[in-house]
C-alpha atoms as a printed R data frame, in Angstrom:
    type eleno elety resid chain resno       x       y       z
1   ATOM     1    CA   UNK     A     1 124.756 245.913 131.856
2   ATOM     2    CA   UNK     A     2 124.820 243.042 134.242
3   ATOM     3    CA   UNK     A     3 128.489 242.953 135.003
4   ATOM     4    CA   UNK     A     4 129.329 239.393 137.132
5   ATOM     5    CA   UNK     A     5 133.185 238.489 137.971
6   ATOM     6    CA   UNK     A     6 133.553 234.600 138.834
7   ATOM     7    CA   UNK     A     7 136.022 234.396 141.374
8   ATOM     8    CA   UNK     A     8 137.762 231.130 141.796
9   ATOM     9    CA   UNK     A     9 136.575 227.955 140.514
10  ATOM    10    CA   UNK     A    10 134.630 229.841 140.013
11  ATOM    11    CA   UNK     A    11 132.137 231.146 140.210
12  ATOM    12    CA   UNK     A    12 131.184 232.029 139.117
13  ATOM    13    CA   UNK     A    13 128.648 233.608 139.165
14  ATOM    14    CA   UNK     A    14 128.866 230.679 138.166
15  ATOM    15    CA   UNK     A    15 127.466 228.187 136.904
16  ATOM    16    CA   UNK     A    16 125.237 226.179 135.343
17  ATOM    17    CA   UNK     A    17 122.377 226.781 134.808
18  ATOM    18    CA   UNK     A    18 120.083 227.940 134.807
19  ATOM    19    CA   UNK     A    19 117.197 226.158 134.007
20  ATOM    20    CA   UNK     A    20 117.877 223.262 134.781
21  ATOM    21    CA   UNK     A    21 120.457 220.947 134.073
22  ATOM    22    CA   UNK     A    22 119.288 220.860 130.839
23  ATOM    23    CA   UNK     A    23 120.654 224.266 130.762
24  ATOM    24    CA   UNK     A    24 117.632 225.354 128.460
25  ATOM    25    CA   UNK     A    25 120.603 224.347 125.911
26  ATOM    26    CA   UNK     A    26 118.315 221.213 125.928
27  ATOM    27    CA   UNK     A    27 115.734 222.663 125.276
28  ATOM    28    CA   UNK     A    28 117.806 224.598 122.449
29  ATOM    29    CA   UNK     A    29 118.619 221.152 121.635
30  ATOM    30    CA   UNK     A    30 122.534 221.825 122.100
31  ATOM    31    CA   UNK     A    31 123.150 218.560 124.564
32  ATOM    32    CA   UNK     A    32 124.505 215.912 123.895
33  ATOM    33    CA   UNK     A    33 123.790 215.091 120.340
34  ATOM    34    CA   UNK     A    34 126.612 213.075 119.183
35  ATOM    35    CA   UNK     A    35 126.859 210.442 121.327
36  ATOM    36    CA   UNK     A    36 124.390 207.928 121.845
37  ATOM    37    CA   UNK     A    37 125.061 206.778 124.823
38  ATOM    38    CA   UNK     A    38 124.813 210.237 126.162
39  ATOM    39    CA   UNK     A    39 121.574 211.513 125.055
40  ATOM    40    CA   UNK     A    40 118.753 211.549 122.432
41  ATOM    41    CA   UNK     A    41 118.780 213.865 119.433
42  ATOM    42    CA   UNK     A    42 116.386 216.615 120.946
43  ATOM    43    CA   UNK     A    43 114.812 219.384 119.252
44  ATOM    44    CA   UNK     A    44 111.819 221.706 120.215
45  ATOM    45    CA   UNK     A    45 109.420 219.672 117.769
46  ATOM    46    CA   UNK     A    46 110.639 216.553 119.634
47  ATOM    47    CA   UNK     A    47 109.805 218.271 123.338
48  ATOM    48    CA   UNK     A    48 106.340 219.340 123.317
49  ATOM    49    CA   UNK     A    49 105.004 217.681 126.653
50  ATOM    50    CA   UNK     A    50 104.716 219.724 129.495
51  ATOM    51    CA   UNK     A    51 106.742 218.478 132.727
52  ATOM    52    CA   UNK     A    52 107.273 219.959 136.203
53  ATOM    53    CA   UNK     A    53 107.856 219.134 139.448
54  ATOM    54    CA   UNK     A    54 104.738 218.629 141.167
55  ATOM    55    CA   UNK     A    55 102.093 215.592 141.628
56  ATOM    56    CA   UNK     A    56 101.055 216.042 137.902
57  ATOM    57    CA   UNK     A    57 103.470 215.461 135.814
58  ATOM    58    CA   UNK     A    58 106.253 215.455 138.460
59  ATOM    59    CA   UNK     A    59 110.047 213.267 138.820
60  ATOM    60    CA   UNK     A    60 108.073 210.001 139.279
61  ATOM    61    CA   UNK     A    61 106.532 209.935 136.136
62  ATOM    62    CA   UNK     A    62 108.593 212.025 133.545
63  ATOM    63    CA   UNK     A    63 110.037 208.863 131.720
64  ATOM    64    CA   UNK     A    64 105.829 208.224 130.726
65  ATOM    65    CA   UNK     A    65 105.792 211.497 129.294
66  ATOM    66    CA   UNK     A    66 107.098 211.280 125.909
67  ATOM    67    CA   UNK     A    67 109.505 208.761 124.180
68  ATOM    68    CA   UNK     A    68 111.823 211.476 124.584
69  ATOM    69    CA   UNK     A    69 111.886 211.626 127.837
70  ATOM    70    CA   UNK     A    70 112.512 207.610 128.512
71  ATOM    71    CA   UNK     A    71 115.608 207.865 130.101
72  ATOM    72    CA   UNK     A    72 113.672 209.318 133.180
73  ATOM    73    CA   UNK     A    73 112.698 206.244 134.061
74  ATOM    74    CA   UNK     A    74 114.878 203.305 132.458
75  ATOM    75    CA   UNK     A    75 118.290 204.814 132.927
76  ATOM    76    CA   UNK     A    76 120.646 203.430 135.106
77  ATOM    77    CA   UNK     A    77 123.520 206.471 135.292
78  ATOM    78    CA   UNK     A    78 121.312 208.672 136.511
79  ATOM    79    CA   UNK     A    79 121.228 212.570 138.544
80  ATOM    80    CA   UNK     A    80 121.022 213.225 141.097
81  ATOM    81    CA   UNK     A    81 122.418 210.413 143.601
82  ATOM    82    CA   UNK     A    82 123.245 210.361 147.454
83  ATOM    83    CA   UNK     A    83 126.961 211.127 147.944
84  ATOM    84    CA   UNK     A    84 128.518 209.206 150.640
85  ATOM    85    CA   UNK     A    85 131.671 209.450 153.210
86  ATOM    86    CA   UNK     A    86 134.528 207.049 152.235
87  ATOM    87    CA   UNK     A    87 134.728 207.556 148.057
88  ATOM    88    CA   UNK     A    88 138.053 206.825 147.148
89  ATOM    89    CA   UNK     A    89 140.473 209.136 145.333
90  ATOM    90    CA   UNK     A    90 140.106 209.814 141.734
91  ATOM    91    CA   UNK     A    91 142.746 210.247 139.113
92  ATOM    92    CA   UNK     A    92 141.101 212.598 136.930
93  ATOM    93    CA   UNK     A    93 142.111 215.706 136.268
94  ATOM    94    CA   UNK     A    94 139.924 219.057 136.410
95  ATOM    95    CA   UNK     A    95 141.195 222.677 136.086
96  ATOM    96    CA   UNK     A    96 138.949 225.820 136.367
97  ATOM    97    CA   UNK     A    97 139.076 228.678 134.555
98  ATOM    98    CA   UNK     A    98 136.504 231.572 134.616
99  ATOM    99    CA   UNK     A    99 136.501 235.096 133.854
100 ATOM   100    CA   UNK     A   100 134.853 238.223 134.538
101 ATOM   101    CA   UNK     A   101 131.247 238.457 132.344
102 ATOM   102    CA   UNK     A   102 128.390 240.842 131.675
103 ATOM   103    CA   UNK     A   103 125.100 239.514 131.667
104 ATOM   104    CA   UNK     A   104 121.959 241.765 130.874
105 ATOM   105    CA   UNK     A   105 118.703 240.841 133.155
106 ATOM   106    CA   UNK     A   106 116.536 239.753 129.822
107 ATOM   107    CA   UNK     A   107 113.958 237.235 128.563
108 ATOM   108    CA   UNK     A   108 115.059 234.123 126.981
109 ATOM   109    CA   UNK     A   109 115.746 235.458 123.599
110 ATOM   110    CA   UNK     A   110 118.443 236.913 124.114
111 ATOM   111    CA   UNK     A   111 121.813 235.387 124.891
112 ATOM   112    CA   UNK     A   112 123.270 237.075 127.443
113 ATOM   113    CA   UNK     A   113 120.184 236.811 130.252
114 ATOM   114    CA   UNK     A   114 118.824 236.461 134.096
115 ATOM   115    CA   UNK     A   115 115.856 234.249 133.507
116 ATOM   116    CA   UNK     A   116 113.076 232.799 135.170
117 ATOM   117    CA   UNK     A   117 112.155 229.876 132.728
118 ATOM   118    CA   UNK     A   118 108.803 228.263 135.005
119 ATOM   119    CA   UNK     A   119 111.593 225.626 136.271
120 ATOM   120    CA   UNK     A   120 114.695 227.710 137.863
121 ATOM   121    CA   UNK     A   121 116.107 230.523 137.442
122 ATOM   122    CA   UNK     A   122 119.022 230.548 134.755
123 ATOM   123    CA   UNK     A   123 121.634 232.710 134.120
124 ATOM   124    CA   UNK     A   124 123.473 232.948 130.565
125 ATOM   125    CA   UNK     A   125 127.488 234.233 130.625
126 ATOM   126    CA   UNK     A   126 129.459 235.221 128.010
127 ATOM   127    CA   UNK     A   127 132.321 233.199 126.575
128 ATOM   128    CA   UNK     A   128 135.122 232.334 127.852
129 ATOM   129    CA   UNK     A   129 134.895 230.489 131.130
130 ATOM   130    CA   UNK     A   130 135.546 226.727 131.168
131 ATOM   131    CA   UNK     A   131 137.142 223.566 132.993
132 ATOM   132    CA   UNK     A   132 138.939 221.162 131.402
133 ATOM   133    CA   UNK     A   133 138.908 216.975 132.376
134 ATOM   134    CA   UNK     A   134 141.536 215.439 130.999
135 ATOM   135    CA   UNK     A   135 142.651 217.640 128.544
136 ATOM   136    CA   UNK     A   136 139.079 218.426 127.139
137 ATOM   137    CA   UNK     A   137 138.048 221.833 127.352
138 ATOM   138    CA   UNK     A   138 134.085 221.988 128.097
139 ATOM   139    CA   UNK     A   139 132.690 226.064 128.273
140 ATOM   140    CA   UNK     A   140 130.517 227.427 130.407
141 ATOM   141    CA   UNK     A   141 127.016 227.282 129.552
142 ATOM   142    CA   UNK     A   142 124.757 228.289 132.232
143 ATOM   143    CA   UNK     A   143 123.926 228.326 135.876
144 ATOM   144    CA   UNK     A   144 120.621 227.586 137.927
145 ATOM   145    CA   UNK     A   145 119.582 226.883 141.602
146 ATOM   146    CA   UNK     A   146 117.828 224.356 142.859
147 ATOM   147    CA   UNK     A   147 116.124 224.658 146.228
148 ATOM   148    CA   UNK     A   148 116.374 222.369 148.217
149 ATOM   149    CA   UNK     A   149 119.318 220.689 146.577
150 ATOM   150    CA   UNK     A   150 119.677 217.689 144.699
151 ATOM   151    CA   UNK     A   151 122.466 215.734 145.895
152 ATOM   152    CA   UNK     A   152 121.815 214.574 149.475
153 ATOM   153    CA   UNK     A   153 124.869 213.897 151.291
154 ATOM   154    CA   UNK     A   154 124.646 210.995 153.564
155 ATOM   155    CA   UNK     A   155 121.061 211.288 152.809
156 ATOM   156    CA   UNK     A   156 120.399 214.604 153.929
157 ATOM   157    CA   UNK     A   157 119.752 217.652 151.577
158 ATOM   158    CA   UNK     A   158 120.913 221.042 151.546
159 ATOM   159    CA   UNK     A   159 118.949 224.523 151.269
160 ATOM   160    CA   UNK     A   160 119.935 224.966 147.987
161 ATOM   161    CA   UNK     A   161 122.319 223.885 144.932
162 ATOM   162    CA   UNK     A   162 123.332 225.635 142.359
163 ATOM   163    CA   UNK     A   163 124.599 224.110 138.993
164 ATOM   164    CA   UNK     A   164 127.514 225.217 136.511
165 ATOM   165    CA   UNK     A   165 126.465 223.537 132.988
166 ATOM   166    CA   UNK     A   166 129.096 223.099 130.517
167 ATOM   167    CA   UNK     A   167 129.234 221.911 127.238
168 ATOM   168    CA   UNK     A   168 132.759 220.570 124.700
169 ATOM   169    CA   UNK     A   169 132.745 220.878 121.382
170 ATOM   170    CA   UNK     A   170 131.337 217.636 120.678
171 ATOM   171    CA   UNK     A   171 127.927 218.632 122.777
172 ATOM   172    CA   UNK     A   172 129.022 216.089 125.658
173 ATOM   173    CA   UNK     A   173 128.140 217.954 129.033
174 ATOM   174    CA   UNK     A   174 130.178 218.215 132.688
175 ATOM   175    CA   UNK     A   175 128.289 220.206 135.168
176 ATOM   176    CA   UNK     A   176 130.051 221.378 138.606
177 ATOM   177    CA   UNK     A   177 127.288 221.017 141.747
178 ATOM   178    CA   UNK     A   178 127.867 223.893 144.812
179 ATOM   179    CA   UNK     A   179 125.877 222.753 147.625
180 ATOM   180    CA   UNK     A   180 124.997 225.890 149.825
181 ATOM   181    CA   UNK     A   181 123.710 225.781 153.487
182 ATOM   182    CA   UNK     A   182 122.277 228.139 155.603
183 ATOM   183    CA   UNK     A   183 125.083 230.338 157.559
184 ATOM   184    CA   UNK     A   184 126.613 233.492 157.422
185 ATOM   185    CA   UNK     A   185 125.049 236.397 155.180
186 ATOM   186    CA   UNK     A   186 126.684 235.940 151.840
187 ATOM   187    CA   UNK     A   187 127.037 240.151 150.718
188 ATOM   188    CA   UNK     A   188 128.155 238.494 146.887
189 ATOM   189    CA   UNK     A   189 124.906 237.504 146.515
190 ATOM   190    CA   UNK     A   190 123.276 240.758 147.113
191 ATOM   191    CA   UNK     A   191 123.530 242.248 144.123
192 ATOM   192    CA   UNK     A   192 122.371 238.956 142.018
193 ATOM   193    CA   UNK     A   193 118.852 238.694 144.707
194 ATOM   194    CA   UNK     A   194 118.242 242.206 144.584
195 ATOM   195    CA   UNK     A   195 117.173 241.911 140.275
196 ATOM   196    CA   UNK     A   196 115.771 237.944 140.970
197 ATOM   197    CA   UNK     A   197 113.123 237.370 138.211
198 ATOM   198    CA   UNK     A   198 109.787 236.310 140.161
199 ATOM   199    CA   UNK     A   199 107.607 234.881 137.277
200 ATOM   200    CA   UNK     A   200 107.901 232.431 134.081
201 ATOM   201    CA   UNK     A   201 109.701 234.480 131.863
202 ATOM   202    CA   UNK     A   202 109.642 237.834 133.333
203 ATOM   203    CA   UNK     A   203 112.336 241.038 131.465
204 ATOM   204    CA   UNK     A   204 113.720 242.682 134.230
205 ATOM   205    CA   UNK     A   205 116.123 245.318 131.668
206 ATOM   206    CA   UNK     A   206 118.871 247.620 134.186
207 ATOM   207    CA   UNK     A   207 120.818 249.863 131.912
208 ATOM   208    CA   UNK     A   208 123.801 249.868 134.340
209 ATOM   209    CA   UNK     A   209 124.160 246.900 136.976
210 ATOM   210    CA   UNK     A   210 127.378 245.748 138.173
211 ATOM   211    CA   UNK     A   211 127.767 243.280 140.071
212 ATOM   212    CA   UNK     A   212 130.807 241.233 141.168
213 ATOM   213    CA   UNK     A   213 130.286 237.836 142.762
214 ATOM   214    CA   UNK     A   214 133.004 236.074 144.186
215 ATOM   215    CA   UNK     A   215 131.629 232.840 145.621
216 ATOM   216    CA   UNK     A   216 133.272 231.790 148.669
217 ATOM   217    CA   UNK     A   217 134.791 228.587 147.894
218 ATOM   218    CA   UNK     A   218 137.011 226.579 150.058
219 ATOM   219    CA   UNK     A   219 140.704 226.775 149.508
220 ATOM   220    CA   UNK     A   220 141.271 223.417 148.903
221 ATOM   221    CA   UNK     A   221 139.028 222.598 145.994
222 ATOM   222    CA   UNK     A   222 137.932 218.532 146.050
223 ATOM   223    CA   UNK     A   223 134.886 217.396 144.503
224 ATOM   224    CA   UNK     A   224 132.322 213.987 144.125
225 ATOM   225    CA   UNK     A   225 133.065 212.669 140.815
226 ATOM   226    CA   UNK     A   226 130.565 210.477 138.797
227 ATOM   227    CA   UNK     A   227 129.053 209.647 135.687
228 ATOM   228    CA   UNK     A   228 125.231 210.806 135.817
229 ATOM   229    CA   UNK     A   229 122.458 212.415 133.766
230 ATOM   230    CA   UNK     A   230 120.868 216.095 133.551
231 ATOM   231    CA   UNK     A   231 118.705 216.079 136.119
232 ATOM   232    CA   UNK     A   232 115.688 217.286 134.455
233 ATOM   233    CA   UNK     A   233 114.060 215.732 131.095
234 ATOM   234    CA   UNK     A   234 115.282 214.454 128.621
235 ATOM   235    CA   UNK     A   235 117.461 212.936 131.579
236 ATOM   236    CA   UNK     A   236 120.489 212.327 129.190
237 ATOM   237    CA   UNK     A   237 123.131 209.753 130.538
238 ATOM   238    CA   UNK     A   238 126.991 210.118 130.142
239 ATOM   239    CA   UNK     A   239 127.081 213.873 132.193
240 ATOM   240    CA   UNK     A   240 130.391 213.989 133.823
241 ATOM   241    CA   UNK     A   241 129.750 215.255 137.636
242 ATOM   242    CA   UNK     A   242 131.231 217.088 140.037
243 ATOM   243    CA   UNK     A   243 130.154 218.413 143.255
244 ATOM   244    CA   UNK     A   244 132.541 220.220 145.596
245 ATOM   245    CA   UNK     A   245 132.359 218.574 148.966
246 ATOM   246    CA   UNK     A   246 132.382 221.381 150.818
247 ATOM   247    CA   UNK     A   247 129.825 224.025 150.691
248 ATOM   248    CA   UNK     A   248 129.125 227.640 150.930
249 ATOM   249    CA   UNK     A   249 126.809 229.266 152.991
250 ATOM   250    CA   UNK     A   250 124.256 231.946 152.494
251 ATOM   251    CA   UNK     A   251 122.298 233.441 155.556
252 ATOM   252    CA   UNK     A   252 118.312 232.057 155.972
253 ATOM   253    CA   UNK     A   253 116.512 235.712 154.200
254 ATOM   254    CA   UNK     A   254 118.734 235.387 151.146
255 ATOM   255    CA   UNK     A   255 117.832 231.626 150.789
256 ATOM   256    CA   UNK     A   256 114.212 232.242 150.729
257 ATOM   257    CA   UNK     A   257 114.582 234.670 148.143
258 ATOM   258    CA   UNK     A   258 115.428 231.765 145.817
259 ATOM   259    CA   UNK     A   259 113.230 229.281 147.415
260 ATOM   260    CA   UNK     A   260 109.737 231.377 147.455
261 ATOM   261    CA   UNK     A   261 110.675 232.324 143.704
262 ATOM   262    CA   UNK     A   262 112.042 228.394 142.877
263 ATOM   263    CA   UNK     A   263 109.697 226.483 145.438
264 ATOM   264    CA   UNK     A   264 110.659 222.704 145.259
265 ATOM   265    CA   UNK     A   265 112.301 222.255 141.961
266 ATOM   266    CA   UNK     A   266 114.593 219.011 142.886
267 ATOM   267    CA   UNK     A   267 114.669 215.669 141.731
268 ATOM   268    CA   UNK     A   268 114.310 212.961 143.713
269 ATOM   269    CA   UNK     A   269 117.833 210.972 144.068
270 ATOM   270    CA   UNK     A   270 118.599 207.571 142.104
271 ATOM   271    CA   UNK     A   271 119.933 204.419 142.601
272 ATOM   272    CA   UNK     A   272 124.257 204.723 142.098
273 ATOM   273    CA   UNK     A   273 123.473 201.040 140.616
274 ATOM   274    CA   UNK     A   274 127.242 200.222 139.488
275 ATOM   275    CA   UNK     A   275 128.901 203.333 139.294
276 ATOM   276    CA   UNK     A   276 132.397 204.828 140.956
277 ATOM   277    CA   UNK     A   277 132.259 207.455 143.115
278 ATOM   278    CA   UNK     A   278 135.422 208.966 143.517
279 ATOM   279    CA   UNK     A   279 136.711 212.081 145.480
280 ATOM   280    CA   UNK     A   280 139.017 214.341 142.800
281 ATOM   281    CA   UNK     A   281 140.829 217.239 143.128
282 ATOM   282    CA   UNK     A   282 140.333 220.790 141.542
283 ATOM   283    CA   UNK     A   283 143.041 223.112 140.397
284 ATOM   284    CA   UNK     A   284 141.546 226.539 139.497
285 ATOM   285    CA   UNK     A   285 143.370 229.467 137.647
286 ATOM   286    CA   UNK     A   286 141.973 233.107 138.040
């Protein structure tokens, strides 16, 4: 058993999937189905065209793909977006909560999983962990990496970015972002690289794994808050965003482990058109 503690806001070992921000829940059709203004009724029979990240069939052109996928290119909340210096202070209110979880290193039929789906690699916890906005709880989903990231910060990128996808009981979606630069070797990642998937849908099966990951997060927990989209198709709107401002650090071997498995799986960023962009804080409880 793949045994993961998420230590602080945790982290997690964390988030958020890990596909994609679609969280493969999209592609189990779990996202955003009730409201409209949030996403498109998706089911598999609904998602049948292939999309990736390259030339063919790449970021640029995903919103010509299907019907389903015309948010991609029409929207005007969407992920991911340039975050830049001076956002003013938000008054929302965020609180963490995760807790330890075992995961099993599986193929995508089974619930509790380390995956490598063809567009990240996605991990699956159990139960439990979840933040809450304003009094509504949304649980922990998934997490997945994306390398480089996907938020640029005063236009530049970072090695990687991993996502924490959560979903409330009415299907709407808030997904924390954890930009991670190159630095220091990060030992509570060693564990989680060591049993890395390398192709589409490879079953990697350990009998006994534990691992705990306590991802260094800083002390004072403030985060990018906007309104946005998944990031990947059907590129529903109405995603409530948070990326902590400050990042963590892994050292340059343990980022290429992710990047030669993940190779360029970002999106391009979009156009902030008329949202806010506001700086909020996080309380966490462990």
């Amino acid at each position: 058993m793949f045994k993961i503690k998420l230590l602080h806001v945790g982290m997690l070992f964390t988030i958020a999937g890990v596909s994609s921000c679609n969280s493969n829940e999209a592609d189990k059709s779990k996202e955003g189905k009730t409201d409209t203004s949030a996403s498109t009724v998706t089911t598999k029979s609904d998602r049948p065209v292939h999309w990736s990240y390259s030339e063919e069939g790449g970021p640029a052109g995903w919103g010509q793909l299907s019907p389903v996928y015309a948010l991609c290119g029409t929207g005007k909340s969407q992920s991911p977006i340039n975050l830049m210096a001076g956002p003013g202070k938000g008054a929302s209110q965020w609180k963490v909560e995760y807790k330890t979880t075992s995961l099993r290193i599986a193929h995508n039929e089974h619930m509790e999983e380390l995956i490598n789906n063809g567009h990240t690699i996605q991990v699956t916890p159990e139960e439990g962990s979840a933040i809450t906005y304003n009094g509504k709880v949304y649980g922990l989903k998934q997490f997945h990496f994306h390398t480089p990231s996907e938020h640029t910060v005063n236009g530049k990128h970072s090695p990687m970015e991993i996502h924490l996808v959560h979903q409330a009981e009415d299907k709407s979606l808030a997904v924390i972002g954890v930009l991670v630069q190159e630095g220091m070797h990060n030992k509570n990642f060693d564990q989680l690289i060591k049993y890395l998937p390398n192709a589409p849908g490879e079953k990697k099966t350990h009998d006994s794994v534990d691992v705990t990951i306590g991802v260094l997060v800083p002390k004072e927990l403030y985060a990018y808050h906007y309104i946005g989209s998944l990031t990947t198709p059907p590129c529903s709107e109405n995603v409530q965003w948070l990326v902590l401002r400050d990042p963590i650090s892994m050292s340059k071997d343990q980022l290429t482990a992710f990047s030669s498995r993940l190779k360029n799986n970002n999106r391009p960023t979009q156009a902030l058109n008329e949202r806010t962009l506001t700086i909020d804080d996080i309380s966490s409880k462990n």
